[in-house]
OpenMM code with the backbone's topology and positions (N, CA, C; nanometers):
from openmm import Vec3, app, unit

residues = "UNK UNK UNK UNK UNK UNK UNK UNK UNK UNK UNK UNK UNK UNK UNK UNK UNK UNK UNK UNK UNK UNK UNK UNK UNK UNK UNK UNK UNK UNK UNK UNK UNK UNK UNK UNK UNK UNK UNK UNK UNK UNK UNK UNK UNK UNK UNK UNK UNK UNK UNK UNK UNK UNK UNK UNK UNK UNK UNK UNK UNK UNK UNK UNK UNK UNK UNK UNK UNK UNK UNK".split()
positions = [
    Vec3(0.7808, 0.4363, 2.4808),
    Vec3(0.7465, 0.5005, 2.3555),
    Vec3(0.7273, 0.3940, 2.2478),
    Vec3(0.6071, 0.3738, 2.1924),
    Vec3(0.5812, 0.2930, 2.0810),
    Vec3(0.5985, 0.3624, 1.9601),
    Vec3(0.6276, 0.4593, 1.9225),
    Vec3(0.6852, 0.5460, 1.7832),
    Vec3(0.7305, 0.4497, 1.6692),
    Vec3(0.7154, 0.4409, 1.5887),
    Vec3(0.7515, 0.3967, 1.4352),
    Vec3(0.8310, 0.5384, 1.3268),
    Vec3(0.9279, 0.4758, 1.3150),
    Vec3(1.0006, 0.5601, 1.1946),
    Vec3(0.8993, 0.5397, 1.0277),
    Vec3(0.8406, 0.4607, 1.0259),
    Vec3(0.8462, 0.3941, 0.9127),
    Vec3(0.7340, 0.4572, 0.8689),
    Vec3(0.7438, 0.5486, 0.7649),
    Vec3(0.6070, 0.6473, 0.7113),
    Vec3(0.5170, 0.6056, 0.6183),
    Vec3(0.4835, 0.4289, 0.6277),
    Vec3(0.4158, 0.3753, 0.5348),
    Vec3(0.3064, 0.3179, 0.6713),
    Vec3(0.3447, 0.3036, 0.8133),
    Vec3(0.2901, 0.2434, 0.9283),
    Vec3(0.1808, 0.2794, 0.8861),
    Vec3(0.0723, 0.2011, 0.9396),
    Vec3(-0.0680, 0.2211, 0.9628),
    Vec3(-0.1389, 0.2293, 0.8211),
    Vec3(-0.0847, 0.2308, 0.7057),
    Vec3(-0.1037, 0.2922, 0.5717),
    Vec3(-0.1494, 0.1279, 0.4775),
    Vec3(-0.2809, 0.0976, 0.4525),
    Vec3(-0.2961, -0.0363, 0.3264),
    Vec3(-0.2482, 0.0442, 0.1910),
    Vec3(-0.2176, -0.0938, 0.1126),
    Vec3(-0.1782, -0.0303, 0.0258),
    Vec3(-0.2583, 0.0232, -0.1152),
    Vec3(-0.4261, -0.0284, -0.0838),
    Vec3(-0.4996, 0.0324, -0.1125),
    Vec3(-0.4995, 0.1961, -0.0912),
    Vec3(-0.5061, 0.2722, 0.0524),
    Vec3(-0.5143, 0.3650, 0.0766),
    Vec3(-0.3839, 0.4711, 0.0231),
    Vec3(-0.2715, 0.3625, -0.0016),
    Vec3(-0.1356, 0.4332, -0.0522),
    Vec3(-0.1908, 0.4574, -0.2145),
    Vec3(-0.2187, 0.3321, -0.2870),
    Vec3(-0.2288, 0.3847, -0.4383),
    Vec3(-0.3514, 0.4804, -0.4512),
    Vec3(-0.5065, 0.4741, -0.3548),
    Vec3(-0.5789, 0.5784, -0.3872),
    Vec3(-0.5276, 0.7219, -0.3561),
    Vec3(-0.4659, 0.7504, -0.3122),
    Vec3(-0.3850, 0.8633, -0.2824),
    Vec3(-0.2994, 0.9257, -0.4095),
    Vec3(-0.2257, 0.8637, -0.4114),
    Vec3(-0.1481, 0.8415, -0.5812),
    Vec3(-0.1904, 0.9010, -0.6776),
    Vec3(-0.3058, 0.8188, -0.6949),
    Vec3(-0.4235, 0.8272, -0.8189),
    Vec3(-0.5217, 0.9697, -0.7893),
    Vec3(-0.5141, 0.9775, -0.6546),
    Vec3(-0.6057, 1.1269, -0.6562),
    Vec3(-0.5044, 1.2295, -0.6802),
    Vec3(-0.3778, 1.2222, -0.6800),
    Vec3(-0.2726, 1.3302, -0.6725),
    Vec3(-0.2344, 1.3242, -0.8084),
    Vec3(-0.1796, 1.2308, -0.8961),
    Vec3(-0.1348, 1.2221, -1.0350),
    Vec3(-0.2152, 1.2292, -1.1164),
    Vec3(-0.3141, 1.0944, -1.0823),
    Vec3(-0.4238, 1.0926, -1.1843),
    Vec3(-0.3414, 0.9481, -1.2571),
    Vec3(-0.4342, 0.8717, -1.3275),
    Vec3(-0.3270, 0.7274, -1.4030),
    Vec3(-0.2153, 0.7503, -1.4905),
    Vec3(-0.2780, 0.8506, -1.5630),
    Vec3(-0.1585, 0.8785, -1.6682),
    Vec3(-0.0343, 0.9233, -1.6209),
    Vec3(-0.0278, 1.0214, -1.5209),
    Vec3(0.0754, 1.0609, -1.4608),
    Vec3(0.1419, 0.9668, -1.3849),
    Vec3(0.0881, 0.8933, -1.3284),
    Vec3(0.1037, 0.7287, -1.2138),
    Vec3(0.1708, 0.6828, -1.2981),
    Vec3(0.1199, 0.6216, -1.4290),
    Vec3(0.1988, 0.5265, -1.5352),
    Vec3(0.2996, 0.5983, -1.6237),
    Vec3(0.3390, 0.7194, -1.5786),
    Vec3(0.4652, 0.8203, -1.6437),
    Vec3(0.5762, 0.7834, -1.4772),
    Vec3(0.5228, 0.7441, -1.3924),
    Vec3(0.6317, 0.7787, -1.3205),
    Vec3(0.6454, 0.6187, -1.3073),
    Vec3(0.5880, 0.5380, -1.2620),
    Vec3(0.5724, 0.4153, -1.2788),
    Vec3(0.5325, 0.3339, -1.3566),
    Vec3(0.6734, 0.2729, -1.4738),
    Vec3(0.5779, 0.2292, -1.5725),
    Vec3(0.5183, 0.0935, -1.5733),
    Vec3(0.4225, 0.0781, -1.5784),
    Vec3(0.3858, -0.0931, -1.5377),
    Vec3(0.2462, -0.1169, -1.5780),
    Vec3(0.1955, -0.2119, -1.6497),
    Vec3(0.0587, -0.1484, -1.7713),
    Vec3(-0.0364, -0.2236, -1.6939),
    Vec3(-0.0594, -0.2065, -1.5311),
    Vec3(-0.1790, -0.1965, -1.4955),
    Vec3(-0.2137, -0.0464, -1.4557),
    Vec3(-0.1248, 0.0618, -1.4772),
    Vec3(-0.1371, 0.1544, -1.4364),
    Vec3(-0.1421, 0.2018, -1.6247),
    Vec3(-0.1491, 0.1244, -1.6930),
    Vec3(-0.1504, 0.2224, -1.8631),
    Vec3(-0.2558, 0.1494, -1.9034),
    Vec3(-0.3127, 0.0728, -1.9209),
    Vec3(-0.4173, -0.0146, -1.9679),
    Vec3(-0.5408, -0.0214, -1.9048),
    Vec3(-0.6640, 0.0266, -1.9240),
    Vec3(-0.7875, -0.0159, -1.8678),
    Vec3(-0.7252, -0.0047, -1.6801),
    Vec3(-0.7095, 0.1268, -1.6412),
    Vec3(-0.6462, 0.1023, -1.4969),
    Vec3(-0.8061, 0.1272, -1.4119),
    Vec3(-0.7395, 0.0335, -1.3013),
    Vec3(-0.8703, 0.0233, -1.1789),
    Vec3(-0.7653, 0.0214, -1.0621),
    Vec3(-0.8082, 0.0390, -0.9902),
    Vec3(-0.7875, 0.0318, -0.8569),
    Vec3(-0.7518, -0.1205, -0.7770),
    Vec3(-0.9096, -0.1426, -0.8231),
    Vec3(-0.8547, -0.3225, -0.7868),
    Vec3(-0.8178, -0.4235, -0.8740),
    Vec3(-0.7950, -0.3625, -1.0210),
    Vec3(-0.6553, -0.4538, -1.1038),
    Vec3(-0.5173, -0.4117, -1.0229),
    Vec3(-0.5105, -0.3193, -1.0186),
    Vec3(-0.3859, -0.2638, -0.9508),
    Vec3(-0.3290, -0.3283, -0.8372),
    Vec3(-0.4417, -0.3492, -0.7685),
    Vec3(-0.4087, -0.3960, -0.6241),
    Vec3(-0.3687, -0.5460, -0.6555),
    Vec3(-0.4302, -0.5949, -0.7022),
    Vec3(-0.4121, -0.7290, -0.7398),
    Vec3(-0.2821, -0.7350, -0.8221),
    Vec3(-0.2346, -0.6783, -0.9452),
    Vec3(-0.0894, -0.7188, -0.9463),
    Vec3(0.0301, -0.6633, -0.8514),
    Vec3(0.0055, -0.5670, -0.8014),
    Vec3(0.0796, -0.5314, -0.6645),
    Vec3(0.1098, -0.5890, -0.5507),
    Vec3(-0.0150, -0.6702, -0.5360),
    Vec3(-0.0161, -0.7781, -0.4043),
    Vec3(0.1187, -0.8704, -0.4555),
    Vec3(0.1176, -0.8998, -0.5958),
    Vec3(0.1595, -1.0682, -0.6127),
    Vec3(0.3186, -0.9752, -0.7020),
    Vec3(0.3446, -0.8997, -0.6902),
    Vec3(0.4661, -0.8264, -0.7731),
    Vec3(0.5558, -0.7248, -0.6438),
    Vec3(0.6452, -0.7728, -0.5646),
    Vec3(0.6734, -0.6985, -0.4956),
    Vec3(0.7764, -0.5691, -0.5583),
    Vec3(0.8161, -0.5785, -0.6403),
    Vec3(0.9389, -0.4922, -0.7321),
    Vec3(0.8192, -0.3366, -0.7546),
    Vec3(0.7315, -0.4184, -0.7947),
    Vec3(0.6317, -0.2610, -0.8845),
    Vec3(0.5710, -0.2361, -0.7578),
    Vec3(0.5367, -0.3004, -0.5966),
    Vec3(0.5147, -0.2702, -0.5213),
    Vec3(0.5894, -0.1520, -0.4613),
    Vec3(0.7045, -0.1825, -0.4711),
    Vec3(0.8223, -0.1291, -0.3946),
    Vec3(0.8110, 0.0396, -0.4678),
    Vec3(0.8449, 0.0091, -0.5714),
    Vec3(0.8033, 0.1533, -0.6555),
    Vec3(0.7010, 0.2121, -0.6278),
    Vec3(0.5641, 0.1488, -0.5914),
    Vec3(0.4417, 0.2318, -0.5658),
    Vec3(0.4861, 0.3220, -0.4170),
    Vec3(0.5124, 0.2128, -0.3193),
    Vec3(0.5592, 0.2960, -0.1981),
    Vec3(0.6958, 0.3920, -0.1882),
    Vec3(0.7615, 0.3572, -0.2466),
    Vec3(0.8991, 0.4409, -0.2762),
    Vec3(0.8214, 0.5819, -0.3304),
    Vec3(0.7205, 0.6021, -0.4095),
    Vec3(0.6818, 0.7322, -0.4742),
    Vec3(0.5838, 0.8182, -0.3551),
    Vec3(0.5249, 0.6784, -0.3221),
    Vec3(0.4300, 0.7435, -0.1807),
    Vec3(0.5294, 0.8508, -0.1119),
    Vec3(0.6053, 0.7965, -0.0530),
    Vec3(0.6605, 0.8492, 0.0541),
    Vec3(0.7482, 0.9905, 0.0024),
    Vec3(0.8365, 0.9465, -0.1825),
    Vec3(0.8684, 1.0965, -0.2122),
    Vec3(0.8001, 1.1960, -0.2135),
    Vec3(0.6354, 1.1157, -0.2423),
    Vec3(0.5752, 1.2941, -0.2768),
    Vec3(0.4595, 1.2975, -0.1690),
    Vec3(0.4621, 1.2458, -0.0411),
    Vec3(0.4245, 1.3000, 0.0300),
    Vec3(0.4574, 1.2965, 0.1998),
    Vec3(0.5892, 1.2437, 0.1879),
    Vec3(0.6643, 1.2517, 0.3574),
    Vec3(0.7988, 1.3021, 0.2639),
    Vec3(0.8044, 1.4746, 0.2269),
    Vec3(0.8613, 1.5471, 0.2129),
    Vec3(0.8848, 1.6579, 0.3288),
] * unit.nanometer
topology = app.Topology()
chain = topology.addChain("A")
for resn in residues:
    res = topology.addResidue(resn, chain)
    for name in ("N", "CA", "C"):
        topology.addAtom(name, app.Element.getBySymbol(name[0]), res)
């Protein structure tokens, strides 16, 4: 059995924050996570880019993934 517990497997973290962003929307993103690439002029690939190099606000992006949708 090759099974993974881990409900982020298979998941970039591109595909984690577009998800996010289609479910919250930015404003709501940057109410739950506050971090001003998500409040300022937000993109997708500013985002990704301080996410890559910030593992703390990373951690938060996936920590929310998984509350609001491996419920």
């Amino acid at each position: 059995m090759t099974g993974t517990n881990d409900p982020l497997h298979g998941l970039t973290l591109a595909a984690i924050l577009e998800r996010l962003v289609a479910h919250f929307g930015w404003e709501l993103l940057a109410q739950q996570i506050n971090i001003n690439c998500f409040k300022t002029d937000p993109s997708i690939k500013s985002s990704l880019k301080f996410l890559r190099k910030t593992q703390w606000a990373r951690d938060k992006v996936e920590t929310l993934y998984i509350s609001t949708f491996n419920t």
